[in-house]
C-alpha positions in Angstrom: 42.4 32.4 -8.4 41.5 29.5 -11.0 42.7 26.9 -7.7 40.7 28.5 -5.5 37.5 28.4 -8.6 38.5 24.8 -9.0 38.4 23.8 -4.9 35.1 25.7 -4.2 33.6 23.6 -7.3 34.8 20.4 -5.8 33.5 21.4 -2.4 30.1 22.4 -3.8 30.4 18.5 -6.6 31.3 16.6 -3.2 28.9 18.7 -0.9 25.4 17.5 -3.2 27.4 13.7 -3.4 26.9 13.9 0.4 23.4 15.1 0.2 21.9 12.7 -2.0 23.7 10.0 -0.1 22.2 10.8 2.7 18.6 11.4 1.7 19.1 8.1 -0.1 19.7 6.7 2.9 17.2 8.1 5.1 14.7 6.7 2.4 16.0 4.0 2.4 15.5 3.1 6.4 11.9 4.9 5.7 10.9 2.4 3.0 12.2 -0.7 5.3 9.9 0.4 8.0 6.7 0.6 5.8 7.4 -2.6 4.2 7.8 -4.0 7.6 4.6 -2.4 8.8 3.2 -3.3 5.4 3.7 -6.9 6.3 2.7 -6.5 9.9 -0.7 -5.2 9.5 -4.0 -5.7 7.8 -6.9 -7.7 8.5 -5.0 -9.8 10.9 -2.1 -7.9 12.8 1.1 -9.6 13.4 3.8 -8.2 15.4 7.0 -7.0 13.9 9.3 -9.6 15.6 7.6 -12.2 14.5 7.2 -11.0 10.8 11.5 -11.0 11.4 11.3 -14.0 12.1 9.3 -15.5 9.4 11.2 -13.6 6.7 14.5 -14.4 8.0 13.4 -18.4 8.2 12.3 -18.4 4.7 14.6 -15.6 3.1 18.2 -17.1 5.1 17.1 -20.9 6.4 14.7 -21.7 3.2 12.2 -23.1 5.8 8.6 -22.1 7.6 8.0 -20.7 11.0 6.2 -23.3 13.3 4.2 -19.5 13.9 0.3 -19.3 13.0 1.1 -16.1 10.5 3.8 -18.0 8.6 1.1 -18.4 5.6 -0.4 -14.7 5.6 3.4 -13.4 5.9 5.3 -15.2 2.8 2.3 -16.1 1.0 -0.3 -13.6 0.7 1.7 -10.1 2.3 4.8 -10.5 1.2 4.5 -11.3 -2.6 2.1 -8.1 -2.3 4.6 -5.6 -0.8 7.1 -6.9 -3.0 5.5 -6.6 -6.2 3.4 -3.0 -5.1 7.2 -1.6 -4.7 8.4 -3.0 -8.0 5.7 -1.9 -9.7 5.4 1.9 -7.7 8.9 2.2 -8.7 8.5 1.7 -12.5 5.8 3.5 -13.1 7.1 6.7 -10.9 10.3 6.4 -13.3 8.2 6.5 -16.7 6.4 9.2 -15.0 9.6 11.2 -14.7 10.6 10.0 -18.3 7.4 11.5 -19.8 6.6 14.9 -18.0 10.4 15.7 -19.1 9.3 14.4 -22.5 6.6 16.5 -23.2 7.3 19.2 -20.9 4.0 18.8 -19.1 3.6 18.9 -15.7 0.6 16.6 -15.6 1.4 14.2 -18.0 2.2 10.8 -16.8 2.9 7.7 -17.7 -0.4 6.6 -19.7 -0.2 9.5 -22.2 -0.2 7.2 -25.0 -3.6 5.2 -24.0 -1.1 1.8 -23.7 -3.1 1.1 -20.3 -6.7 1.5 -21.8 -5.6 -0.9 -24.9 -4.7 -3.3 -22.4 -7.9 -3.3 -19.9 -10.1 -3.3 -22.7 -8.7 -6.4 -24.1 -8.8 -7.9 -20.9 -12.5 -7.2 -20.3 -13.8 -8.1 -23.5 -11.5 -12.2 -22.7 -13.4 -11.8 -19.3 -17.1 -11.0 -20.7 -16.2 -13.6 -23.1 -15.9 -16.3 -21.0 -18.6 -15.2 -19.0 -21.1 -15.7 -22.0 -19.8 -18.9 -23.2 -17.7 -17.7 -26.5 -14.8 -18.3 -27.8 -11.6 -16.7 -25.9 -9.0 -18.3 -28.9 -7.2 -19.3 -25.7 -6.7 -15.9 -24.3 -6.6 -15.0 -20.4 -7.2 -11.7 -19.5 -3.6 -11.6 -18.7 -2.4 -12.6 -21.7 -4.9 -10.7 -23.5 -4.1 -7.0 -21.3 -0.8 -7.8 -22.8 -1.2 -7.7 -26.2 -3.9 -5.1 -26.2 -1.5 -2.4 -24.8 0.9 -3.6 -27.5 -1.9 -3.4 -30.0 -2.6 0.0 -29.2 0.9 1.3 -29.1 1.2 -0.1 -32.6 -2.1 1.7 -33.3 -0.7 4.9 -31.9 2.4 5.1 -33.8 0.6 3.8 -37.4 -1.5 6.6 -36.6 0.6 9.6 -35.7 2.9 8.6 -38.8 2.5 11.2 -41.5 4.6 11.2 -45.0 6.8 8.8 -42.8 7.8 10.8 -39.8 6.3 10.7 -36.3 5.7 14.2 -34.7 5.3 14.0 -31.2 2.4 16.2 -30.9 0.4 14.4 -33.1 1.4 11.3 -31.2 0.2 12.2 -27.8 -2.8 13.4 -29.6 -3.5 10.3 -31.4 -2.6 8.5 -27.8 -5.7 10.7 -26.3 -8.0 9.8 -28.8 -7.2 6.0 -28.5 -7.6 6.0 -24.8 -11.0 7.8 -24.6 -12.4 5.4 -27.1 -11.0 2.3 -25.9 -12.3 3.7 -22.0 -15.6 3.8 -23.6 -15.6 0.5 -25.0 -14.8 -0.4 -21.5 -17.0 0.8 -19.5 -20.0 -0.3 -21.9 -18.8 -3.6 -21.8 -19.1 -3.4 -18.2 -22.3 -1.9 -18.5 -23.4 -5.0 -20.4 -21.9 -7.8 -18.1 -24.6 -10.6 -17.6 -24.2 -9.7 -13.4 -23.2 -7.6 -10.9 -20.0 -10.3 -9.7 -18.8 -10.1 -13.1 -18.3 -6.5 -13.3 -16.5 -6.7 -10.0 -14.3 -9.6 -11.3 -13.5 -7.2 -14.1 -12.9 -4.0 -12.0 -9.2 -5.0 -11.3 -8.8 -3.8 -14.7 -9.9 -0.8 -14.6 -8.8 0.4 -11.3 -5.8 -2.1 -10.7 -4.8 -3.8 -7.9 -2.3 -6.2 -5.9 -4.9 -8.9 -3.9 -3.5 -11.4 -6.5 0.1 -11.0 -6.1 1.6 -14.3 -6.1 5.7 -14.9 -6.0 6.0 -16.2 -9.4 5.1 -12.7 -10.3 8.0 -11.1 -8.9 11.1 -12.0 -11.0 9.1 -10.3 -14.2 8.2 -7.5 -12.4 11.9 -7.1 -11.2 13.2 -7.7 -14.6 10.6 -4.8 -16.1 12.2 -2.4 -13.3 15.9 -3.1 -13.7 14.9 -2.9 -17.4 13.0 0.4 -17.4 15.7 2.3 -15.0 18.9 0.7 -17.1 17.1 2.0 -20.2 15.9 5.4 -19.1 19.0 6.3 -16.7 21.3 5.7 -19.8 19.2 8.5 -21.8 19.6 10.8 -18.1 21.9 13.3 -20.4 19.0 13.7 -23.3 16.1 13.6 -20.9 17.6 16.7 -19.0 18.6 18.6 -22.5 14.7 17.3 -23.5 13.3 18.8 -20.4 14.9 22.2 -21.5 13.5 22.3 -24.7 14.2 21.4 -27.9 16.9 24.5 -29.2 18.9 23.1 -26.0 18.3 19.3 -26.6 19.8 20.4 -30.5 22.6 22.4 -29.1 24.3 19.4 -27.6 23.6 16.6 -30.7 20.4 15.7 -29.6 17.3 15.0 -32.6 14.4 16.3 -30.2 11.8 13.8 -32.3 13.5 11.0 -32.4 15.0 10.9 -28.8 11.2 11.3 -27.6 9.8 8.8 -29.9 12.2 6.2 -28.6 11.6 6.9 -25.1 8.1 7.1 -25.8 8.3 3.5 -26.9 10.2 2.2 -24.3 8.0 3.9 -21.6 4.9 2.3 -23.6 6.8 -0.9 -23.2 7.5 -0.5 -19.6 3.5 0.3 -18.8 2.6 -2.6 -20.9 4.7 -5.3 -19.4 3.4 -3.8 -15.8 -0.2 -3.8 -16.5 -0.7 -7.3 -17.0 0.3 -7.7 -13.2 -1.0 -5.2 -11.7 -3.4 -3.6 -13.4 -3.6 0.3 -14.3 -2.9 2.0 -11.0 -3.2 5.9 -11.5 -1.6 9.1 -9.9 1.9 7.2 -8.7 3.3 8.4 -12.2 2.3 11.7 -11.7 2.6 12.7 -8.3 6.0 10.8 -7.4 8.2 12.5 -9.9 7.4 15.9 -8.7 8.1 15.2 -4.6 11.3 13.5 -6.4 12.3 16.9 -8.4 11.6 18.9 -4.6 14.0 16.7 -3.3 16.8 15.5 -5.4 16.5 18.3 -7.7 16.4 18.2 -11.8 18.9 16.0 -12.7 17.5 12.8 -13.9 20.8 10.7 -13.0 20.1 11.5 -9.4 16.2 12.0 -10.0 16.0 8.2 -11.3 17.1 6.4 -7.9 15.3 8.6 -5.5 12.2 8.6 -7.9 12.2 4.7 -7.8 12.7 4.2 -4.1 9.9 6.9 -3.4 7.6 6.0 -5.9 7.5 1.9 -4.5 7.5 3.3 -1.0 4.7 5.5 -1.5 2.8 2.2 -3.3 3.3 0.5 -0.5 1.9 2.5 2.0 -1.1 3.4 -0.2 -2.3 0.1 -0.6 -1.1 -0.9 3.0 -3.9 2.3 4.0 -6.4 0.4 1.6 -6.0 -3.0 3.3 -5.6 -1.9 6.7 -8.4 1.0 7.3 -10.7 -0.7 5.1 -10.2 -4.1 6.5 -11.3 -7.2 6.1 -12.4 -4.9 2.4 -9.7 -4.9 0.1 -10.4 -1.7 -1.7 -8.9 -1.4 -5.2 -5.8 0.1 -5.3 -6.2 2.5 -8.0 -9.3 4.2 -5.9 -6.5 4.7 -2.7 -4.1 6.4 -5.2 -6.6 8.8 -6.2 -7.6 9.6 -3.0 -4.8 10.0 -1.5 -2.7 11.2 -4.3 -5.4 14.0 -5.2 -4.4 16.0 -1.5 -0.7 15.0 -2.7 -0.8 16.6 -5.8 -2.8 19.7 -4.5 -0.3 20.1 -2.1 3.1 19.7 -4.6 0.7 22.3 -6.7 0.8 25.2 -3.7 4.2 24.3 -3.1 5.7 24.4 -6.8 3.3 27.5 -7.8 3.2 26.0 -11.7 2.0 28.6 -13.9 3.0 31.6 -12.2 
């Protein structure tokens, strides 16, 4: 009886090993085929054997194609694709990482206003420079850096009481933070000198890739490897977490300070991404529910599929952007919204939350 017990376990262990492999797969071939159409259309279509052929000249010979869409393949497209799918694939992970977190279903990955530290300090560099004062050597790269680690810091001085950090108070402190520092924002938009600045400054408020450039892509693959090594090595207290707290206690787990760490290295995570790219919405919060519909609860598994899904689905957003809209390059954090809105409806019939 206990063989038998022990054999249909197995079956059932190596039966959802099989599964995931394959879904992983099939993914997989899905995600090569948006990239390639990704890469093969826009304002100028190219056809899919010749974008083969430019990639495998440059990716295997280290040489151009004699071809006419050489330069819009490697150097504007590709550097795109590449870092929308790094960057779709980070923040779907801190998205998983925080709904388990907080238990909230429509939490995501800016719950600690990190991303509203950051465009803020960019705008106010940017308005700077358009009025002729001092920037103290700031770019509005360099400075949406530092303002999303300001504000973290600002956060967690904040939420500290009698020395201890309670995580409701820090997600409320992390609310408060980001609706001020949006409306600090928006009026300094409201005050640019003219209407080319306030586009100029848009990209950081609604992100976007249109300035995607190579040397962009090793830090963006670092931040990713980063964020999933980190987070898949706390799968065991994110799925105790994502129970509740008794459980998260009953196997050795400190609830508070498990989520304060993961908190931070989410923050971290956003912060390092915004810079780049900007504070795209809605991939954080719609990915990692299609990911739980498909691979299921448990984060070890949830992680990889998260991450291939979540830079897919970045992909083809901004590939819709580029390619409906053409020659317009609409912002990318408008096309998540838009499209992630009927998404999220949708996961919202299908999951019935709340009942």
């Amino acid at each position: 009886m206990s063989t038998a017990t022990t054999d249909t376990a197995r079956s059932a262990v190596l039966k959802l090993r099989v599964r995931f492999i394959v879904i992983i797969l099939i993914l997989s071939a899905m995600s090569v085929f948006i990239v390639l159409l990704a890469l093969s259309y826009g304002a100028v279509s190219i056809p899919i054997r010749q974008v083969w052929e430019i990639l495998w000249l440059h990716m295997w010979s280290h040489r151009s194609s004699s071809s006419s869409g050489d330069s819009i393949i490697w150097q504007i497209r590709a550097p795109r694709v590449a870092l929308g799918f790094l960057v779709g694939a980070a923040l779907s992970l801190v998205g998983v990482c925080v709904q388990a977190l907080v238990r909230n279903p429509i939490a995501d990955p800016y719950v600690l206003g990190v991303e509203s530290g950051g465009a803020t300090a960019a705008v106010i560099v940017m308005y700077l420079a358009r009025v002729g004062a001092s920037t103290a050597g700031f770019t509005p790269t360099a400075a949406a850096f530092v303002g999303c680690l300001a504000t973290l810091v600002a956060v967690f001085g904040l939420a500290r009481k009698n020395g201890r950090i309670i995580t409701t108070r820090l997600l409320l402190v992390g609310v408060a933070l980001s609706f001020a520092l949006s409306g600090i924002t928006q009026f300094i938009l409201y005050m640019s000198p003219n209407p080319a600045a306030v586009q100029s400054m848009s990209f950081w408020t609604l992100g976007g890739l249109g300035g995607a450039v190579w040397s962009e892509i090793p830090l963006a693959t670092l931040i990713l490897i980063a964020t999933f090594v980190a987070l898949r090595f706390h799968s065991r207290a994110l799925n105790a977490l994502a129970m509740g707290d008794a459980s998260a206690t009953a196997v050795g787990i400190h609830p508070d300070r498990t989520r304060v760490r993961l908190l931070i290295i989410s923050s971290l995570s956003v912060a390092a991404v915004i810079p780049i790219a900007g504070p795209i919405g809605f991939v954080g919060l719609v990915v990692p529910h299609a990911g739980r519909m498909i691979f299921g609860t448990e984060h070890s598994k949830l992680m990889p599929g998260v991450a291939l899904l979540g830079g897919t689905y970045l992909v083809l957003v901004d590939l819709v952007g580029r390619y409906i809209f053409a020659p317009l390059d609409i912002p990318l954090g408008v096309m998540t919204a838009i499209l992630g809105t009927p998404a999220f409806l949708w996961l919202l019939r299908k999951q019935k939350w709340g009942q």
